[in-house]
Structure formats: C-alpha cells, structure tokens
C-alpha positions as CSV (number, residue, x, y, z in Angstrom):
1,X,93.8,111.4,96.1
2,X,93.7,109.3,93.0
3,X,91.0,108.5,91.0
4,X,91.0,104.7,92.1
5,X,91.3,105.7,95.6
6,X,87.8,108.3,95.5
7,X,85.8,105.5,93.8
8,X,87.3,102.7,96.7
9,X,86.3,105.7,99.3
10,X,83.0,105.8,98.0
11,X,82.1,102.3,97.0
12,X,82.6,101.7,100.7
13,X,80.6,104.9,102.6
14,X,78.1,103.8,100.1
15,X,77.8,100.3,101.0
16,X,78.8,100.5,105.0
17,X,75.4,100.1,105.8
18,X,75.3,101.1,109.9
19,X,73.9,99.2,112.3
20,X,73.4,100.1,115.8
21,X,74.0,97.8,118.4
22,X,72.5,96.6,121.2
23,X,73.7,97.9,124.8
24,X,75.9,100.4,126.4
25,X,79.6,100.8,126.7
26,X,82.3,102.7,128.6
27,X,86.0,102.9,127.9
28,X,87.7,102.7,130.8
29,X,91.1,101.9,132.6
30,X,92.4,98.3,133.6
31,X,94.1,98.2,136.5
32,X,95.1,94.9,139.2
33,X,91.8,95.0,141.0
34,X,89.5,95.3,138.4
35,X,91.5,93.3,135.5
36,X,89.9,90.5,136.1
37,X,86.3,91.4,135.9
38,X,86.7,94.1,133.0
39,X,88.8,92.1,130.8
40,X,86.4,89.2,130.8
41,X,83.8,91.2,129.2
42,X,86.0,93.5,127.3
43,X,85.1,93.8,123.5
44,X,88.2,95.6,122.7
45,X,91.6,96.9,124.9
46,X,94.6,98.9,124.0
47,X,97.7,99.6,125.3
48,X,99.1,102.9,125.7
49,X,102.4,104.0,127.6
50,X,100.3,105.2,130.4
51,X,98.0,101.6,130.7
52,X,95.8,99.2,128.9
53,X,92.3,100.8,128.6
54,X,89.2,98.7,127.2
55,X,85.6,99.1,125.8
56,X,82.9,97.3,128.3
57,X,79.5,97.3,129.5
58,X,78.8,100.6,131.4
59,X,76.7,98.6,133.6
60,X,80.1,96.7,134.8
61,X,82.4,99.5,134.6
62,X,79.7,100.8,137.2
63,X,79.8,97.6,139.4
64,X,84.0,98.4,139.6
65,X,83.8,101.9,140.3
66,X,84.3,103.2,136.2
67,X,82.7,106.3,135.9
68,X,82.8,108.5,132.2
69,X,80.7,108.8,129.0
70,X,78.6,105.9,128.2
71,X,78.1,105.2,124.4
72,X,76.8,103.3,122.2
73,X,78.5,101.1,119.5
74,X,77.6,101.6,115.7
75,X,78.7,98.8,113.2
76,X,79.5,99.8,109.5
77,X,79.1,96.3,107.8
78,X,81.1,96.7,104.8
79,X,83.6,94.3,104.8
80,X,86.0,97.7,104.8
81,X,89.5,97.3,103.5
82,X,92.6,97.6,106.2
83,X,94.2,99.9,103.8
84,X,91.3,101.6,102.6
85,X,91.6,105.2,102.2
86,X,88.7,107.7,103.4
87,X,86.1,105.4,105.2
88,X,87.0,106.8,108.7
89,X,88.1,110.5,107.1
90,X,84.0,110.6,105.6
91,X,82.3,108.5,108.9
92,X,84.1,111.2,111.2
93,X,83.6,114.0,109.0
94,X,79.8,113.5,108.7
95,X,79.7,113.1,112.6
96,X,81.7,116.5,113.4
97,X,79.8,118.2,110.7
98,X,76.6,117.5,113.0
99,X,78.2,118.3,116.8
100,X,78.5,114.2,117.4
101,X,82.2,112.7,118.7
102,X,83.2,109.5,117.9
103,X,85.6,107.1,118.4
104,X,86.5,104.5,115.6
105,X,87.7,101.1,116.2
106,X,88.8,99.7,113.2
107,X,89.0,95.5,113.7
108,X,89.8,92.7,110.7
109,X,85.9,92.8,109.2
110,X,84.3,96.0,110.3
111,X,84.4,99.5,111.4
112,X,82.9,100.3,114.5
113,X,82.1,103.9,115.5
114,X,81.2,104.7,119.2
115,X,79.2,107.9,119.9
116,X,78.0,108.9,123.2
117,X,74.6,107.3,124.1
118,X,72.2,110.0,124.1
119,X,73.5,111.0,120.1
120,X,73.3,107.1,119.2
121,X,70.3,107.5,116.8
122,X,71.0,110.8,115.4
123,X,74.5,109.7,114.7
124,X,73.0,106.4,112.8
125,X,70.3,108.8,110.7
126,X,73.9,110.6,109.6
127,X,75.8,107.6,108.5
128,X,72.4,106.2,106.7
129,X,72.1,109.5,105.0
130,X,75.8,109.8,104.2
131,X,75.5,106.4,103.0
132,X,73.1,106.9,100.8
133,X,74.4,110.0,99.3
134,X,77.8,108.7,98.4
135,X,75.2,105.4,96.7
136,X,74.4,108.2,94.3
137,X,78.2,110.0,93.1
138,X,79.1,108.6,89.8
C-alpha cells in the first residue's frame, strides 16, 4: 500500500464518525408473495443467481413469515470515497478483532455496517474508538 493510499485509509477511519440508527433490520429473501410488501419498505436489495434478497424492518419481515438475525444498521458519515482503499478492510477488522460480524453496504455517500442487534452498541464503542485512534497516526 502506498503512502498516499495509508494517509486516504486513515483520514477516512478517522473522520467516519458512526452513527447508529434507529430501528431493526433483517435481510431476507424476495419472493412473488411477499415482493410486494418487502420491496416497499426495502432500504437496500441485491441480486444474486439464486434471488434478489433485501434489507427491511424485522418487524415486517415478521408480518411475511422472514425469520433470521435481526440487526441493527450503523452509518459511517464520512463522505467515503467509492475507490477508497482500507475503510471497509479497518471497520471489519476492528469488528472481528472484538467477536462482532458485520455486513457492509457500501452506497454513493456512506458506509453502512450492519451488526446483529444485541452487539449494536458495543460494535459503535469499537468504531468510535477506532475512529479516534486512527485521528491520532501522523
């Protein structure tokens, strides 16, 4: 990794500034019956070969029969670069390092890190202190 590239990595854990949000979510699998209601509230979907899942409110994904993991949606608000180099290598690193899973969704303006629900506010005290250790690195 380049010179340029570390500083870019830690300009941006250093300034990602996680914030956890509000509510509940479950990924969970779209299929004819339920498109309808799930996709409506999706906040993200993705297609694989075997389907299109998407990220909803576990309280709806209940109401169609969705059962799995609930979690709970952490935003990084740096404005993180597409391209950047490191930003999801350091967030998951930090999180594995401590026992937490994640799942990154990486959309135009932020990151956004989804770690099961009962982990939510360890996982932020992690990223604020990862955060605030890369603020210090010259």
């Amino acid at each position: 990794m380049t010179h340029k590239t570390v500083v870019e990595r830690d300009a941006m854990v250093a300034n990602m500034a996680p914030s956890l949000v509000t509510g509940i979510w479950r990924i969970v699998r779209i299929e004819p019956a339920n498109a309808a209601t799930l996709l409506g509230e999706a906040i993200a979907t993705f297609r694989e070969t075997e389907g299109v899942s998407a990220i909803v409110p576990a309280s709806l994904a209940d109401g169609c029969g969705q059962t799995g993991p609930d979690f709970r949606q952490i935003t990084l608000q740096v404005h993180s670069d597409l391209e950047g180099v490191g930003l999801t290598a350091a967030v998951s690193g930090a999180l594995a390092d401590q026992g937490i899973a994640c799942n990154v969704v990486a959309a135009f303006h932020h990151d956004h890190i989804f770690v099961p629900a009962s982990d939510a506010d360890r996982a932020t005290e992690v990223l604020n202190q990862l955060s605030s250790t890369a603020g210090g690195r010259s």
